[in-house]
C-alpha positions as CSV (number, residue, x, y, z in Angstrom):
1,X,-59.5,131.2,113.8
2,X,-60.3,127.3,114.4
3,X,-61.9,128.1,117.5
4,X,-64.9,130.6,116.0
5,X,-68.4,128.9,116.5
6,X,-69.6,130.4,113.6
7,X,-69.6,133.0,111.1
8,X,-70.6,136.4,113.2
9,X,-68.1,135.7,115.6
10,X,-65.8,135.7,112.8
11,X,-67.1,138.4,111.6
12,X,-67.1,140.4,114.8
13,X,-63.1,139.3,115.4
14,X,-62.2,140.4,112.1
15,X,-64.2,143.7,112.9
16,X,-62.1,144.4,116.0
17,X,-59.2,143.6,114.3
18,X,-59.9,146.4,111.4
19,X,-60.6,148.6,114.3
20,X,-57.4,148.0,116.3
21,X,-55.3,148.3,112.5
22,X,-57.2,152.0,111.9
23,X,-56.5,153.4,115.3
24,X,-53.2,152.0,115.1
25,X,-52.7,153.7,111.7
26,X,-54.3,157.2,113.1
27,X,-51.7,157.3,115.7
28,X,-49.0,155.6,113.5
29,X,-47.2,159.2,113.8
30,X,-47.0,159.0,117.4
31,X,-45.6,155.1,118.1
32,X,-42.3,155.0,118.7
33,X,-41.3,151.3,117.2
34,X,-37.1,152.0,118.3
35,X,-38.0,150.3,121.8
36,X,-40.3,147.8,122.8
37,X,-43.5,148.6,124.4
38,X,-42.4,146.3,127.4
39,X,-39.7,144.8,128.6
40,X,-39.2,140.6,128.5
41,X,-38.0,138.9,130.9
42,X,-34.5,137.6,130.6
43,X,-33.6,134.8,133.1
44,X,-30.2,133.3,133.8
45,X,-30.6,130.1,131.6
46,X,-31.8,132.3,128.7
47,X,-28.9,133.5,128.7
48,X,-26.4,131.1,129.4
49,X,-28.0,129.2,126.2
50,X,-26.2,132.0,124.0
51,X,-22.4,131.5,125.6
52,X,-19.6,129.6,124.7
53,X,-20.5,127.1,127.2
54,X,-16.4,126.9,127.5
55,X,-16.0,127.8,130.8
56,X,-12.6,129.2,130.0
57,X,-12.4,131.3,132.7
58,X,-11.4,134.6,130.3
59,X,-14.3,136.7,131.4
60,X,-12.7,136.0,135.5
61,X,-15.5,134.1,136.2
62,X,-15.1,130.3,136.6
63,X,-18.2,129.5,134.8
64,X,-19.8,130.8,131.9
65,X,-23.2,130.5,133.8
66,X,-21.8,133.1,136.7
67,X,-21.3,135.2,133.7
68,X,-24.8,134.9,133.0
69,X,-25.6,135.6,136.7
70,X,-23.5,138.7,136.8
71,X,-24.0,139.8,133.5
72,X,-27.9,140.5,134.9
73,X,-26.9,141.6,138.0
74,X,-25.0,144.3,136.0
75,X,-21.3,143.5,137.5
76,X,-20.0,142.3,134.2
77,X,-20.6,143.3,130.3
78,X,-20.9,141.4,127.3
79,X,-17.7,141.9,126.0
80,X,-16.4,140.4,128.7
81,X,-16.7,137.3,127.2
82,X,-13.7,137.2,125.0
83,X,-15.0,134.0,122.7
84,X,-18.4,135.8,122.1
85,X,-15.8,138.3,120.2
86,X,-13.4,136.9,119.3
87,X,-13.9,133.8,117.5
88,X,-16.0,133.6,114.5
89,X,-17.9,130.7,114.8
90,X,-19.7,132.1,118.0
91,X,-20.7,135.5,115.7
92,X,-24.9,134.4,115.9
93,X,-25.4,133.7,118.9
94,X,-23.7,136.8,119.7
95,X,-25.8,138.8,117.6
96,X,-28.9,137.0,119.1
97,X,-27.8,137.5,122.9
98,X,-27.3,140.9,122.0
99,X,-31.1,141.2,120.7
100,X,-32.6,139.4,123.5
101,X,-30.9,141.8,125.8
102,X,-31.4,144.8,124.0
103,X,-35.3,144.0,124.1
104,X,-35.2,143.2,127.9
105,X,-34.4,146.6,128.3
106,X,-29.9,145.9,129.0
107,X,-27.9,148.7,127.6
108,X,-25.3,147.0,125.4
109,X,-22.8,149.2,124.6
110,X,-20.2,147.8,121.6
C-alpha cells in the first residue's frame, strides 16, 4: 500500500479486495483448500537443501544430490533416505521436504 498515489486508488484497491473476499466467501462451499490450486515448482537444489547432506551412500546412490535427481525423476522415494528417518535430529527438515513435495504435486506415501 506504499505505492498508492492517493486516496481513491486506495480506495478502489481496497474495493476490489472486498469484492474478491465476498465472491470468495459465496463460493466458499465449493473450494476445495486439501490441494493447492497449482503446483510449484520443485527443482533439484530445493531439494537437496532438505537432505542429510551425508552422502552416505544408504539410499544406493553415491550422492545425496543424485537422490534429489532421482527422487524427481520418480526412480527413488523419500524413505529411501535412511537418515531422513532414522535419526532424530533430521525430523524438520524431513517434515519440511515432505510439505514442499506434497505441494508440488509428489505423492509421498509414509
Amino acid at each position: 500500500m506504499t505505492m498508492i498515489s492517493d486516496r481513491e486508488e486506495a480506495l478502489s484497491i481496497l474495493k476490489e479486495l472486498e469484492d474478491k473476499a465476498k465472491l470468495a466467501w459465496e463460493k466458499r462451499n465449493e473450494i476445495d483448500i486439501s490441494k493447492p490450486l497449482q503446483k510449484t515448482f520443485v527443482g533439484v537444489l530445493d531439494v537437496y537443501n532438505y537432505l542429510p547432506k551425508t552422502n552416505c551412500k544408504k539410499c544406493g546412490e553415491q550422492t545425496c544430490m543424485a537422490f534429489a535427481v532421482k527422487l524427481l525423476n520418480g526412480e527413488k522415494d523419500i524413505k529411501d533416505c535412511k537418515p531422513l528417518f532414522e535419526e532424530r535430529k533430521y525430523m524438520g527438515i524431513r517434515e519440511t521436504l515432505i510439505a514442499l513435495l506434497s505441494a508440488a504435486g509428489y505423492d509421498i506415501n509414509i
